[in-house]
Each structure stands twice: as structure tokens, then as C-alpha cells.
C-alpha positions as CSV (number, residue, x, y, z in Angstrom):
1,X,90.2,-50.2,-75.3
2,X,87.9,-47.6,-73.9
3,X,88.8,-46.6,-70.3
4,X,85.8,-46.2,-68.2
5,X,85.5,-42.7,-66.6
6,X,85.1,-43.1,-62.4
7,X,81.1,-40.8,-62.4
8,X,79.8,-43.7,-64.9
9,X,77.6,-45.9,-63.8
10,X,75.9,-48.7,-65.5
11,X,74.0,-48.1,-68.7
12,X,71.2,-50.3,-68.0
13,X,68.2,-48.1,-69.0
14,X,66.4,-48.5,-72.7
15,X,65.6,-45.1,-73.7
16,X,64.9,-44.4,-77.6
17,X,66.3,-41.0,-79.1
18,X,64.1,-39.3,-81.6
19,X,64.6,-36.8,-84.0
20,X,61.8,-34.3,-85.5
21,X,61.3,-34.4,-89.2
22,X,59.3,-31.6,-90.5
23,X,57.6,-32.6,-94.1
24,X,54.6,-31.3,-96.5
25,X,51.9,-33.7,-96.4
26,X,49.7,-34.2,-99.7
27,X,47.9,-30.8,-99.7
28,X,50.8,-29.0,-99.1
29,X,50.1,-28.6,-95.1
30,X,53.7,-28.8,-92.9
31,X,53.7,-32.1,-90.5
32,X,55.6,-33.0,-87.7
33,X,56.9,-36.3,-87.9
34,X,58.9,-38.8,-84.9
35,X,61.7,-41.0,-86.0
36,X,63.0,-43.1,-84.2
37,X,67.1,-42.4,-84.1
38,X,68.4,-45.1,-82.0
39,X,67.2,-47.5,-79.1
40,X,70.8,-47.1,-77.1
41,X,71.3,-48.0,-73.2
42,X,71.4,-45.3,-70.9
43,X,72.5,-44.2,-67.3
44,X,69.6,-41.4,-65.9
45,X,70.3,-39.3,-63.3
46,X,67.7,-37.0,-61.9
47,X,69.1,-33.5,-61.8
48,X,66.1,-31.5,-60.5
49,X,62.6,-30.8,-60.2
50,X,60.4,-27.8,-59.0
51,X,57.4,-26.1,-60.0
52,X,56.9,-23.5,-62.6
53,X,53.9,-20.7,-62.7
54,X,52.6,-19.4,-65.9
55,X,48.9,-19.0,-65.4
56,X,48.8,-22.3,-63.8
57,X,51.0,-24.8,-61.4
58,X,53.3,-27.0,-64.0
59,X,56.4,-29.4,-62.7
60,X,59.8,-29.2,-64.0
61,X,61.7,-32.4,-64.4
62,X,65.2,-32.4,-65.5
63,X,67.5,-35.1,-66.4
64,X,70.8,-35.9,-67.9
65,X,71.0,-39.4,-69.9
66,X,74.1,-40.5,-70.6
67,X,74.9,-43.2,-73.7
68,X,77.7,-44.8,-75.6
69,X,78.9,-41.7,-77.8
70,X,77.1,-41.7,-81.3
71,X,77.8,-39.3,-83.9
72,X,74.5,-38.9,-85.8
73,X,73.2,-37.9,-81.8
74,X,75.9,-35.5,-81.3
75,X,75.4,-33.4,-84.5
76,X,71.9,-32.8,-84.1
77,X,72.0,-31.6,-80.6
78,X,68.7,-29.8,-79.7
79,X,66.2,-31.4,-82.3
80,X,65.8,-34.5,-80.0
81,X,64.0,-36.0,-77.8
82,X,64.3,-39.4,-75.4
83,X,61.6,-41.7,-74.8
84,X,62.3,-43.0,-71.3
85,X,59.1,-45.3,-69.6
86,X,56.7,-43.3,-71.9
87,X,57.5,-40.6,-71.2
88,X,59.2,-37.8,-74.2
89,X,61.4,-35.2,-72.8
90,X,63.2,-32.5,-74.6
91,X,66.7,-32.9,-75.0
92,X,68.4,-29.2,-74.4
93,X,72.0,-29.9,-74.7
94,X,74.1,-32.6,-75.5
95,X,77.8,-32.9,-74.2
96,X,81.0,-34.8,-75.5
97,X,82.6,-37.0,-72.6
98,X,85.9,-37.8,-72.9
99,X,87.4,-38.3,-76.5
100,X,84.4,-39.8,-78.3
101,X,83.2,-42.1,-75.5
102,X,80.3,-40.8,-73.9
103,X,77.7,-38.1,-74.6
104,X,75.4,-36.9,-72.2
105,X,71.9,-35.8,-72.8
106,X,70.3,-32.9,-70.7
107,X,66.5,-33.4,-71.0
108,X,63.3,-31.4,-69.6
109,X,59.9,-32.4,-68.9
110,X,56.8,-30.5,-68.0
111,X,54.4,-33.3,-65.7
């Protein structure tokens, strides 16, 4: 039986976790494509926010998602993204919790 770890809360958020597939379309052209990974249930903490300058005013939001520990999330690490409320943030590191139990999902956002 899985012990619960004390600084996890309730995974009651739907997120989905989508991965990037790059592919060659009919003429030959590369294409981006979305797929869907997993729908899992997630805890969201906000971690920060603040504004970034590059020619124009643009808020950071950063977040770590945590979820039941999946193996086919933890190998692709950096080629993911969460859908959370409609909105798609960049995942920029994921991180093992405990012995297979948890992984948590550090995500960015540019609003």
C-alpha cells in the first residue's frame, strides 16, 4: 500500500498531459501535432508569477502539478505540456516523488 507523503494534498484537478509529435504531412512539409497522453488528476500549486520585458510587458506564471506517478510521463520529461482550464503550459521539469509514487510537473505560462 502506498504511504501518502505529509506536502500532498488532494488530487482533485483534471489536467490533460500532452505530448508533441512532429510528422511530415502529404507534401513533405514538417507538422506539429498534440496528443493527448493522459487525462490524470492533479494537485496545482502556484509557485510564482511576475512580469517579463522583451520589447513588450509579458506575465510569467509558474506552477508545479503533481499526479499519480506514470512512466510513459516521466521518460519524456520536457516534450510536454498540461492542459489545465484551457489553458497549455509548458512543462520544464518533471521530478520522481518518493519510490514511484508521485511525479511532479513544473510548468510555465506566458499570459
Amino acid at each position: 500500500m502506498a504511504r501518502d507523503f505529509p506536502f500532498i494534498g488532494q488530487l482533485d484537478q483534471p489536467i490533460q498531459i500532452i505530448r508533441f509529435d512532429t510528422q511530415r504531412n502529404l507534401t513533405g512539409e514538417k507538422e506539429t501535432a498534440q496528443v493527448v497522453l493522459c487525462s490524470p488528476f492533479a494537485m496545482v500549486e502556484d509557485i510564482s508569477g511576475g512580469e517579463d520585458v522583451e520589447g513588450k510587458v509579458r506575465y510569467l506564471v509558474t506552477k508545479r502539478y503533481t499526479i499519480r506517478y506514470r512512466s510513459n510521463v516521466s521518460s519524456l520529461n520536457n516534450k510536454l505540456a498540461i492542459l489545465h482550464r484551457g489553458v497549455l503550459y509548458d512543462v520544464v521539469n518533471v521530478v520522481s516523488i518518493g519510490r514511484r509514487q508521485y511525479l511532479q510537473l513544473i510548468v510555465k505560462n506566458y499570459e
